[in-house]
N, C-alpha and C positions, 0 to 999 in steps of 0.2 A: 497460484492465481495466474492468469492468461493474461495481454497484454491489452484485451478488448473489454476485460470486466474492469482492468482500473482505467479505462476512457468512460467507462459509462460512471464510474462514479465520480471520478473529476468533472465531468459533463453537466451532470444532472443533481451536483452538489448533493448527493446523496448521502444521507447517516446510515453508517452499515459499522459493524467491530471487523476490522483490521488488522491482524498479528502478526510481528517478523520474531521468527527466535522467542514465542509465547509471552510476547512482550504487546500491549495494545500501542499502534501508532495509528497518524494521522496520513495521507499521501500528499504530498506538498507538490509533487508535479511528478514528470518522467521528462527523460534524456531526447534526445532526437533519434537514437539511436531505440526508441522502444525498450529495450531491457533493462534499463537502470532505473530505480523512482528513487526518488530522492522523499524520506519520511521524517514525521518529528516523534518524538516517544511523548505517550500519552504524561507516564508517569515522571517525568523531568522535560528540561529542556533542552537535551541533546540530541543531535540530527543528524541522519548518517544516510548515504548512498545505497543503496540493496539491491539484488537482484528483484523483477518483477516475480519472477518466479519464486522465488522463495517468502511471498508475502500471501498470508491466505486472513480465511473469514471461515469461521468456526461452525458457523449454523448451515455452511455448503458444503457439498459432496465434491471435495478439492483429488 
């Protein structure tokens, strides 16, 4: 995932599936720095720092 697809969905509060490591999460924001978003895990409530890059959406050509 690029740094421009998760502005349009923090933007536009869009429902879309979201996976870091085949896990569903939520994007709770990004770094000022653009590459780090900060997620919450769908299935618990543990939250963890990730690269932008390394978070995709299953139903796009990543």
């Amino acid at each position: 995932m690029d740094i421009k697809r998760v502005q349009t969905i923090l933007n536009n509060k869009e429902k879309c599936d979201v996976f870091y490591d085949d896990r569903p999460v939520w994007i709770q924001g990004i770094d000022d720095s653009s590459i780090i978003a900060k997620v919450g895990f769908v299935d618990n409530f543990e939250e963890k720092d990730v690269y932008v890059e390394d978070l995709y959406e299953k139903n796009l050509y990543n």
